[in-house]
C-alpha positions as a printed NumPy array, in Angstrom:
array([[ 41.239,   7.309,  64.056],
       [ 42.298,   8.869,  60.907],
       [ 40.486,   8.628,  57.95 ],
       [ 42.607,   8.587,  54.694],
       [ 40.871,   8.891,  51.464],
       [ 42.84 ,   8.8  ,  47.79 ],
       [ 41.577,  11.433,  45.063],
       [ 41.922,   9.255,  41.52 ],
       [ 40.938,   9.993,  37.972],
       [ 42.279,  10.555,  34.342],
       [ 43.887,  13.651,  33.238],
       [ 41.448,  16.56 ,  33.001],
       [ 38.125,  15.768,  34.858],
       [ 38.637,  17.866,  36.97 ],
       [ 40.225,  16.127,  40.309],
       [ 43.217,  18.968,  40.711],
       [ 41.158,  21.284,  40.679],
       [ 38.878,  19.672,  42.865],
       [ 41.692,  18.92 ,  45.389],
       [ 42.968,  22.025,  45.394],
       [ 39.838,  23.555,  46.533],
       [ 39.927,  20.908,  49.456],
       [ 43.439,  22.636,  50.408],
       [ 41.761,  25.705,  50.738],
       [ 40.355,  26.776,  54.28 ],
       [ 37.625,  29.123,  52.708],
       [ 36.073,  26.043,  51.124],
       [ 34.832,  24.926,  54.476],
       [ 32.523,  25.98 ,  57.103],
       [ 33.88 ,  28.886,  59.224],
       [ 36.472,  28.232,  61.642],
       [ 37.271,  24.802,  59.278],
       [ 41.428,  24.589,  59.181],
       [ 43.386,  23.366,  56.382],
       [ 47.287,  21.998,  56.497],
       [ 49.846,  20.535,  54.06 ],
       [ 51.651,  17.764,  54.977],
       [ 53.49 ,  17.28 ,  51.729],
       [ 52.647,  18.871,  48.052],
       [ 50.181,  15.541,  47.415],
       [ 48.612,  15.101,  50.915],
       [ 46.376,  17.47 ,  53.554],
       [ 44.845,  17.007,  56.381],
       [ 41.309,  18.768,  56.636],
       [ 38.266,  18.799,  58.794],
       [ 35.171,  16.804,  58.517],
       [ 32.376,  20.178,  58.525],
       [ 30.215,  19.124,  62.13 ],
       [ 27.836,  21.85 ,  62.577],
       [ 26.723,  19.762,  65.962],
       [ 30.39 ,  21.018,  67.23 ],
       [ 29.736,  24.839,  66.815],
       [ 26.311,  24.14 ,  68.526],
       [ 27.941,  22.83 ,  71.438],
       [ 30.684,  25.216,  71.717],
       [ 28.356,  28.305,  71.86 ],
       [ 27.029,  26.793,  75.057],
       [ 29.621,  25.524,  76.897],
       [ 32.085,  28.224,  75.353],
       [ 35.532,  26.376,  75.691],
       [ 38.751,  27.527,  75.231],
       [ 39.285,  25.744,  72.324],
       [ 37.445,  23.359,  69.445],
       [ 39.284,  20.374,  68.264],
       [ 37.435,  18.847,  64.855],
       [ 37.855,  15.499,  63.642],
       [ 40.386,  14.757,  60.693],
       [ 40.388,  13.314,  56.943],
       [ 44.154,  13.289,  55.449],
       [ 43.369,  13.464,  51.483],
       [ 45.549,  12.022,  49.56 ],
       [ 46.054,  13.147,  45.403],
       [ 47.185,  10.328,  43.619],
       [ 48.763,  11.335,  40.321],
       [ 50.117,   8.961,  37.745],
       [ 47.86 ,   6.708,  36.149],
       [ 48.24 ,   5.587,  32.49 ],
       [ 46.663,   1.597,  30.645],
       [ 49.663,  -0.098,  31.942],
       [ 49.986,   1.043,  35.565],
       [ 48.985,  -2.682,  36.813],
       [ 52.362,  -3.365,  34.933],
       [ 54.214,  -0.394,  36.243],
       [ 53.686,   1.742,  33.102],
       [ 53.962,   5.482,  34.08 ],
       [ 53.976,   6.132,  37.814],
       [ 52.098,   2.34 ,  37.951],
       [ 53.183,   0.759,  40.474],
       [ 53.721,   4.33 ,  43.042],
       [ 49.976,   4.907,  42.069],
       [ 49.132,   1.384,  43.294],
       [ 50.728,   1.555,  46.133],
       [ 49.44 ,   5.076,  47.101],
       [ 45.945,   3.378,  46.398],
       [ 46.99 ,   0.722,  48.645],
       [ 47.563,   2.726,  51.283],
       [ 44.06 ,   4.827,  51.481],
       [ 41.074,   3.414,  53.344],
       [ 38.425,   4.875,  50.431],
       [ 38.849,   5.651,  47.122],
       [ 37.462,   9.307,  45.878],
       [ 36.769,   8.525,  41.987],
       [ 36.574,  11.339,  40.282],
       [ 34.809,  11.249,  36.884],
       [ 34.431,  14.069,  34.421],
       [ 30.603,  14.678,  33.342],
       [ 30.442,  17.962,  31.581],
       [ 30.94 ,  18.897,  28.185],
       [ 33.763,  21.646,  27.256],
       [ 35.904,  22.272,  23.664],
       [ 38.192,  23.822,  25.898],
       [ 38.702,  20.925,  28.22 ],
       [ 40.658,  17.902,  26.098],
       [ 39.77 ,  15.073,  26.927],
       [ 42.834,  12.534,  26.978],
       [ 40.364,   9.996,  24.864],
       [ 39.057,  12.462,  22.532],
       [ 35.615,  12.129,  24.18 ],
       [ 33.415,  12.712,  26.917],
       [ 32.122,   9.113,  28.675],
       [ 32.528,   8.994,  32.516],
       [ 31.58 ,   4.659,  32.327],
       [ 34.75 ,   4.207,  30.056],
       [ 37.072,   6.495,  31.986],
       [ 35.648,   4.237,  35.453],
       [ 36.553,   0.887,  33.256],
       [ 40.05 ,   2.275,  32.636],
       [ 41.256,   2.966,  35.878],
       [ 38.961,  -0.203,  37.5  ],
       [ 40.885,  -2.278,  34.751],
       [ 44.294,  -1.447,  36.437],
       [ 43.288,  -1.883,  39.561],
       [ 41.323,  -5.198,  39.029],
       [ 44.493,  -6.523,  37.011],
       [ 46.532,  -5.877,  40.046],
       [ 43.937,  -7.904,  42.231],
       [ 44.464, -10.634,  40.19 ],
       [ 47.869, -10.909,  40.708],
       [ 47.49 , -10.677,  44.591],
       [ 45.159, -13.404,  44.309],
       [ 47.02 , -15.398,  42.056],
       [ 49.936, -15.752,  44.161],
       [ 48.115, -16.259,  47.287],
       [ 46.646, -19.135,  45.502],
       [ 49.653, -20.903,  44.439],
       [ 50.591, -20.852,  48.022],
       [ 47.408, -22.105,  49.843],
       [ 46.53 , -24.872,  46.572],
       [ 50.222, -26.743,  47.675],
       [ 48.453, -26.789,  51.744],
       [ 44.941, -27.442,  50.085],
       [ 46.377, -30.564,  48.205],
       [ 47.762, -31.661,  51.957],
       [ 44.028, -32.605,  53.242],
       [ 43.811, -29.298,  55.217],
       [ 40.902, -27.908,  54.839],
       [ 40.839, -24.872,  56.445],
       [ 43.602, -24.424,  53.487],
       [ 40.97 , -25.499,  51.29 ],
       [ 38.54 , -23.313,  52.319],
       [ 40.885, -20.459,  51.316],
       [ 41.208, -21.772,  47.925],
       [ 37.56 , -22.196,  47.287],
       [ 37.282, -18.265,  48.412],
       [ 39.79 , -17.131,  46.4  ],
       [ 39.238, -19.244,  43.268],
       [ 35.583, -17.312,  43.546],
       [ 37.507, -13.987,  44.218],
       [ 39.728, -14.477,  41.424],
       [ 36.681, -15.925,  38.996],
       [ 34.535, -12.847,  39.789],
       [ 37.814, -10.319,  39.203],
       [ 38.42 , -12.215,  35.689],
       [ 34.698, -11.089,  34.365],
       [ 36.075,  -7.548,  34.688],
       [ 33.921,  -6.92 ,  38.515],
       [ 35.597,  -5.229,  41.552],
       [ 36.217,  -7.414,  44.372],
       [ 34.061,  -4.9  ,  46.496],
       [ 30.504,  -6.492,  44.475],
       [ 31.583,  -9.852,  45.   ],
       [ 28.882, -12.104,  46.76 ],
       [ 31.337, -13.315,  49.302],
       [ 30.706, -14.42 ,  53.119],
       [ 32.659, -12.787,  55.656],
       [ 34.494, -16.147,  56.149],
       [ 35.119, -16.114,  52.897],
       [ 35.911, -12.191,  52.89 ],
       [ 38.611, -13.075,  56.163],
       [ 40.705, -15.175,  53.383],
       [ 41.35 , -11.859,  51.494],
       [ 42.17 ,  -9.559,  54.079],
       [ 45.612,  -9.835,  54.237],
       [ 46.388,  -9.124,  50.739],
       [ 44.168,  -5.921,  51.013],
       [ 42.343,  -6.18 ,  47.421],
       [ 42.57 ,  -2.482,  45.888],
       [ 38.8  ,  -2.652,  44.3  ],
       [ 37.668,  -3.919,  47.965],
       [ 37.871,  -0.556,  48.862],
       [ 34.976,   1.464,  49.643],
       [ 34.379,   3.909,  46.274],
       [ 33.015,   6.983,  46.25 ],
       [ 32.431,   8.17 ,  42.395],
       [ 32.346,  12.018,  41.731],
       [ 30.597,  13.766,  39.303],
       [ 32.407,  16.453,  38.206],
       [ 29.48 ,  18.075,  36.308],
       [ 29.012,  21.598,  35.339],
       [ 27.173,  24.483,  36.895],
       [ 23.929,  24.232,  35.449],
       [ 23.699,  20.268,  36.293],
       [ 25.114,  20.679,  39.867],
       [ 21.574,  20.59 ,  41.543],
       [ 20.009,  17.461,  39.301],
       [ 22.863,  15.982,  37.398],
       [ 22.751,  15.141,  33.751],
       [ 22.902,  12.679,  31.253],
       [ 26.501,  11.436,  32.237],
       [ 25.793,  11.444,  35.97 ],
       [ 22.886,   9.006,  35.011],
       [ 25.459,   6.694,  32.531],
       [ 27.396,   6.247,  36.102],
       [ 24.023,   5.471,  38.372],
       [ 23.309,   2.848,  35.711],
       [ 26.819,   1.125,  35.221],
       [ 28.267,   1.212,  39.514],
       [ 24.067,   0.412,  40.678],
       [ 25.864,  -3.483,  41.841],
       [ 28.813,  -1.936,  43.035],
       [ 27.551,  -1.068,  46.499],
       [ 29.292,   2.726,  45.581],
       [ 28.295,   6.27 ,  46.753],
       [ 27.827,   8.966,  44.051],
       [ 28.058,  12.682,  44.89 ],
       [ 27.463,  15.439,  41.91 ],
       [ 29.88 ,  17.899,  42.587],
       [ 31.116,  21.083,  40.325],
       [ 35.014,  21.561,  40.861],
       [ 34.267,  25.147,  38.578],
       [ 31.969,  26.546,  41.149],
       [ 33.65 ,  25.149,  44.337],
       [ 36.976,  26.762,  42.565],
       [ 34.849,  30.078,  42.342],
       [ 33.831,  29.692,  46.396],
       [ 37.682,  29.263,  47.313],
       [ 38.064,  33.043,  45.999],
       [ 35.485,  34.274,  48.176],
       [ 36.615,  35.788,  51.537],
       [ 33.467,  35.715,  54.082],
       [ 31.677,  32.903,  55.009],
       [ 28.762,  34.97 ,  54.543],
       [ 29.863,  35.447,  50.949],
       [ 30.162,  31.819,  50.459],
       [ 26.98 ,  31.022,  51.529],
       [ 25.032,  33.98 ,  49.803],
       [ 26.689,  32.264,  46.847],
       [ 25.946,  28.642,  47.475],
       [ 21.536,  29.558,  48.272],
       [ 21.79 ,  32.09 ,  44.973],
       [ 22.931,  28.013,  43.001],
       [ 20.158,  26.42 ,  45.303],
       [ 22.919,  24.488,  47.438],
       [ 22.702,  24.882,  50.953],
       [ 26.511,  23.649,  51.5  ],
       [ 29.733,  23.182,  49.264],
       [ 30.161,  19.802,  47.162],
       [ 33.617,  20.135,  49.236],
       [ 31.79 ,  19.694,  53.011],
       [ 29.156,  17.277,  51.262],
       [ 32.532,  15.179,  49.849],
       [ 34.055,  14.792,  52.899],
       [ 30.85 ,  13.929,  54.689],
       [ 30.481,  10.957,  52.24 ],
       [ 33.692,  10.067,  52.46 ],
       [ 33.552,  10.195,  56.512],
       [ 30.166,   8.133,  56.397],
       [ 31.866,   5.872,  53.374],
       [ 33.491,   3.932,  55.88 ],
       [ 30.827,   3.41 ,  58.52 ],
       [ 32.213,   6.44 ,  60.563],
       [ 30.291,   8.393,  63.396],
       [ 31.019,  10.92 ,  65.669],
       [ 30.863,  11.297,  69.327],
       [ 32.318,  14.818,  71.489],
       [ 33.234,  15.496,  74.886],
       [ 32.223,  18.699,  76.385],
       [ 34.115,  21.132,  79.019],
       [ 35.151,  24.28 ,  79.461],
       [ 38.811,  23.399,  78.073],
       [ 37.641,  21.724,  75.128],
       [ 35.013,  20.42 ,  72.724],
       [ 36.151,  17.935,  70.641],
       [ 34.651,  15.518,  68.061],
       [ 36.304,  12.178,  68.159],
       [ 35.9  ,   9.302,  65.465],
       [ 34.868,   5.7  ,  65.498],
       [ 33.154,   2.918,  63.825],
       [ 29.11 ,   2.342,  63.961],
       [ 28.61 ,  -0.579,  67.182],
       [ 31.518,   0.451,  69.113],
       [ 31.277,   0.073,  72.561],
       [ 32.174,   2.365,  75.368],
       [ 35.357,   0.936,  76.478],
       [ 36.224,   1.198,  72.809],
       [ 35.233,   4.498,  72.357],
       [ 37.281,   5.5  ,  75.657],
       [ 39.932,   4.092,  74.076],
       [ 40.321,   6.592,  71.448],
       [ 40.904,   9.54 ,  73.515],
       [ 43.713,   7.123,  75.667],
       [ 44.308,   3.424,  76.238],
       [ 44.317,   4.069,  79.755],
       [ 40.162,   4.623,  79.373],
       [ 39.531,   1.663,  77.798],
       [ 41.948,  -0.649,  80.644],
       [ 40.339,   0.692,  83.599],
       [ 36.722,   1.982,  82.126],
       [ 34.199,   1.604,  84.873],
       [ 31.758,   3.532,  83.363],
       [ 30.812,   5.819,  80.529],
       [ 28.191,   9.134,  81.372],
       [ 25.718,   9.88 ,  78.026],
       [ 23.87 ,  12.709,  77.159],
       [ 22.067,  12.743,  73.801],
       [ 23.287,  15.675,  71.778],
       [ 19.343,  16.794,  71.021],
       [ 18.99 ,  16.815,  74.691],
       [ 22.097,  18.731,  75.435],
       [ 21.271,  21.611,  72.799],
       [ 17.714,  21.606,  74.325],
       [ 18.634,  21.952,  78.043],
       [ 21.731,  23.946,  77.171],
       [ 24.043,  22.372,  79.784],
       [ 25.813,  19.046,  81.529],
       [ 24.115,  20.485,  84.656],
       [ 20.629,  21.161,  83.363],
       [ 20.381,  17.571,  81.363],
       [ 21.624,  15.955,  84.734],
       [ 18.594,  17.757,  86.619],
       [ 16.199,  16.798,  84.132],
       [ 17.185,  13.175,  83.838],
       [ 18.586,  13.026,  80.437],
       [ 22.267,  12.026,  81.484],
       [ 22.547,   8.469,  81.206],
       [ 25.289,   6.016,  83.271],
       [ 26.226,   3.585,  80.768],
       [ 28.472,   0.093,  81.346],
       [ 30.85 ,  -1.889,  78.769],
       [ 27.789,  -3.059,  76.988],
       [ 26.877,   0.464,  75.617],
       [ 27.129,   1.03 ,  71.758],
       [ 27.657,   4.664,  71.101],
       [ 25.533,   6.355,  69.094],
       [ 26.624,   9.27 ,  66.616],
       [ 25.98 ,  13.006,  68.285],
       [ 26.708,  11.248,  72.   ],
       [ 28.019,  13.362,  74.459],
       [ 30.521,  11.707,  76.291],
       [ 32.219,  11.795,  79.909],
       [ 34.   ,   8.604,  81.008],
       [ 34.929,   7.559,  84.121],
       [ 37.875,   5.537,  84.494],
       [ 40.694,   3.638,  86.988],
       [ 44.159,   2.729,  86.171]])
């Protein structure tokens, strides 16, 4: 499952720079790998210290991380809903992402224009949640002309729709996201297939400077106060000083660095954490002497489901699925030793995995 999250913001707060440190391997935990896949998009590791843990004791031959493909989205202007600029390629970058990584500049520098003359993180949110919304509306405008003619008919699961997207396109119109709309998730299902762009799960970032990096500042609490309906993460970050750890070449370095600023990790790892649990996302590994591996899925997935990830053919002929808590694993140190001690659990279709599992599935095609 691979997580793909869109970096957006007005010129000069800071998200470049920002995504540029995310290309860069030394930003992450050791042993983290970074690669391009075009100038605008890279592919780069979710930081799971739980993997390292279990690699030191079963020592495979190899370590296979989980993925997050982030994508820099460049071309925004007032206008874009109407294709002015890069408009309409920016939309439909947006469009394709499953989050939204909102960067917002919080830190005050004469050297830094900003492309409104002033710093104000809440206006430079309204300006690109303007576009966006704008474009909403027109998705759920023309929806509505189409299901209104059925709705008119007598059908009412037609005019169900309507009465969902009138309130969609009502609450859009008073300049809200569709992700704070009080909707039901029948009423949510009626929007799903024109795949609103402020539905999105948003995660704002506070690009903030070094001395507010630890307990924010004024501007970080202007964007607390205007996204606290939005059902939104918020993550102070400092692209300066995680552009300073990208130069450093130990890991030992970086984190000398990181306790002398009081952080115990990068805003980088904490960003794509966020954006990993953004979307509901957990973790589960399997263990062996070739490989340990951390694969992806969604919180209340079964086991046939989560078999499925690693190969249809597990989730077809699952029979069963064999669970060892990862606290129990690093405890007892081995498969064998958990086993012994009764801590490795035989689990049917009816098991939801839980994050940190360690998993060994038994299967017949």
């Amino acid at each position: 499952m691979a997580l793909k999250c869109g970096i957006v913001g007005l010129p000069n707060v800071g998200k470049s720079t920002l995504f540029n440190c995310l290309s860069n391997a030394k930003a992450q935990a050791a042993n983290f790998p970074f690669c391009t896949i075009e100038p605008n998009v890279g592919t780069i590791t979710v930081p799971d210290e739980r993997l390292n843990e279990l690699a030191k004791l079963v020592n495979p031959q190899k370590i296979v991380p989980t993925t997050i493909e982030i994508v820099d989205i460049a071309g925004l202007v007032k206008g874009a809903s109407k294709g002015e600029g890069l408009g309409n390629q920016f939309l439909a970058n947006i469009r394709e992402t499953d989050a939204i990584l909102h960067v917002l500049r919080c830190f005050d520098n004469d050297n830094i224009i900003h492309v409104d003359g002033s710093v104000n993180p809440v206006r430079d949110k309204e300006i690109i949640d303007t576009e966006l919304q704008l474009k909403d509306l027109e998705s759920i405008e023309k929806k509505l002309q189409r299901i209104s003619r059925a709705a008119k008919t007598g059908d009412k699961d037609a005019a169900k729709a309507e009465a969902a997207l009138i309130k969609y396109k009502q609450h859009l119109e008073s300049g809200q996201s569709a992700r704070s709309a009080q909707a039901t998730e029948e009423e949510k299902k009626h929007v799903e297939d024109i795949f609103l762009l402020t539905d999105k799960p948003v995660l704002y970032v506070c690009n903030v400077d070094e001395t507010s990096v630890v307990n924010g500042n004024k501007y970080v609490e202007m964007v607390k106060e205007a996204v606290k309906n939005e059902n939104a993460g918020i993550l102070i970050i400092s692209a300066a000083i995680e552009s300073e750890i990208t130069q450093l070449e130990s890991y030992d370095d970086r984190m000398a660095f990181l306790s002398d600023l009081g952080l115990a990790e990068s805003g980088v790892s904490k960003l794509i954490k966020e954006a990993y649990k953004l979307l509901n996302l957990i973790t589960y590994f399997t263990a062996g002497v070739q490989e340990v591996r951390a694969w992806t899925i969604t919180i209340g997935t079964k086991a046939p489901q989560a078999a499925g990830v690693i190969h249809t053919d597990f989730e077809k002929g699952f029979i069963r699925a064999e669970v060892i808590k990862y606290k129990d694993f690093i405890e007892l140190g081995s498969e064998a030793a958990c086993r012994d001690a009764g801590k490795l659990g035989v689990e049917g279709k009816e098991y939801v995995v839980g994050d940190g599992d360690v998993m060994h599935f038994r299967f017949n095609v």
